[in-house]
C-alpha positions in Angstrom: 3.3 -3.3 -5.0 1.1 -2.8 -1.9 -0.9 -5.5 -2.9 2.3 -7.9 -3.4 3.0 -7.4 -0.1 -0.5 -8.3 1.5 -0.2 -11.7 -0.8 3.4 -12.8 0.7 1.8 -10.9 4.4 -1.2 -13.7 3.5 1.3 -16.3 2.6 3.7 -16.3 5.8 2.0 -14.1 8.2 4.9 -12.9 8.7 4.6 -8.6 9.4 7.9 -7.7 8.5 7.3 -8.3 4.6 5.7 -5.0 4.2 8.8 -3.4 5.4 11.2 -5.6 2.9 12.9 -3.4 0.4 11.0 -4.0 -2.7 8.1 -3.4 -1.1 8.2 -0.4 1.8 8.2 2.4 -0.3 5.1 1.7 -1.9 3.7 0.6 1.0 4.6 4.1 2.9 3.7 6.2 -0.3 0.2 4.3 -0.8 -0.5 5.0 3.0 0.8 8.4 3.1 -1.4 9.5 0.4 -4.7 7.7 1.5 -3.9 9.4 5.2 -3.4 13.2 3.3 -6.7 12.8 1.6 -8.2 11.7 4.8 -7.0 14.6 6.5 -8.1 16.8 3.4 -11.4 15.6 3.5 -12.4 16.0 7.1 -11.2 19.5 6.5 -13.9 20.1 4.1 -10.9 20.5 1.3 -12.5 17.6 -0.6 -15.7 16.8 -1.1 -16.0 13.3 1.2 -19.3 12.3 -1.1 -17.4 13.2 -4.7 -14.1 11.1 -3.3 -16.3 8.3 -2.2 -18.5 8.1 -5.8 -15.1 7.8 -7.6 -12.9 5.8 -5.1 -14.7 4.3 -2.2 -13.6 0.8 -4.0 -9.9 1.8 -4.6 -10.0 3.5 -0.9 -11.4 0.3 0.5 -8.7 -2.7 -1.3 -5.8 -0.2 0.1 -7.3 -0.4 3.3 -7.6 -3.8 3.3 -4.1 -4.2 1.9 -2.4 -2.3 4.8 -4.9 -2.5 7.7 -2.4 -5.2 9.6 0.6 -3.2 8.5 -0.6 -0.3 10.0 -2.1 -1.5 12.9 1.1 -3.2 13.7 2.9 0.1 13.1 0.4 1.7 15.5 1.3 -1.1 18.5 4.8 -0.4 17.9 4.6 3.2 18.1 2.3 3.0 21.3 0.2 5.5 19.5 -2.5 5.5 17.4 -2.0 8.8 15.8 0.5 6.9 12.7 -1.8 6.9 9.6 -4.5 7.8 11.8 -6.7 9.5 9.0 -6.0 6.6 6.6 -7.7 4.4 9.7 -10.1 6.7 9.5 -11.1 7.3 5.9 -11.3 3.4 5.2 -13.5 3.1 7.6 -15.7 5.6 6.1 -15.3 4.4 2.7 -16.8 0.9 4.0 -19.9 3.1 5.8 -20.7 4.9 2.6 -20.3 1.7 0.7 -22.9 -0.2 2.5 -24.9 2.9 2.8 -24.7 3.4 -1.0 -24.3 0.2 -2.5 -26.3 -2.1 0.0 -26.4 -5.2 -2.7 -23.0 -4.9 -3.7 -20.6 -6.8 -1.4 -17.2 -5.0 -0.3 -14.8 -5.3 -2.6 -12.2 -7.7 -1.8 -8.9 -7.9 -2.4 -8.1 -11.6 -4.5 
């Protein structure tokens, strides 16, 4: 559902889809679980390596699904502590993915 909400996001630019009824819950479950293993990860809970060999791809389309929905979320808020580990771990996803795939191109979303 996440990533039927970045296509109608891509379609009207319009922000507020990701918090339409058919799609918010997904959208606040996918980023709520991408921000826990963030936070599990820099504390040395999981393995940031193992998660990245099995899901650096997965962690990376979610991040590009919800980057503008978050970083909207983030304005609004005034703080950048909402989701903050998700920011975090997608960004790290993409490191190790040029790191350890450097002729594969980022995955991509459509």
């Amino acid at each position: 559902m996440s990533y039927k909400a970045k296509r109608e996001y891509e379609k009207t630019k319009d922000i507020t889809v990701f918090g339409l009824i058919t799609y918010y819950k997904e959208v606040g479950i996918t980023a709520s679980h991408f921000n826990q293993i963030g936070m599990l990860i820099k504390k040395d809970i999981i393995p940031k390596e193992e998660f990245f060999d099995l899901y650096a791809d997965t962690t990376i389309l979610c991040w590009k699904t919800l980057k503008e929905y978050i970083e909207n979320q983030q304005r609004k808020r005034q703080s950048t502590f909402y989701m903050n580990q998700f920011v975090w771990l997608g960004e790290q996803a993409e490191i190790y993915w040029k790191k350890n795939r450097p002729d594969d191109p980022l995955p991509e979303l459509f």
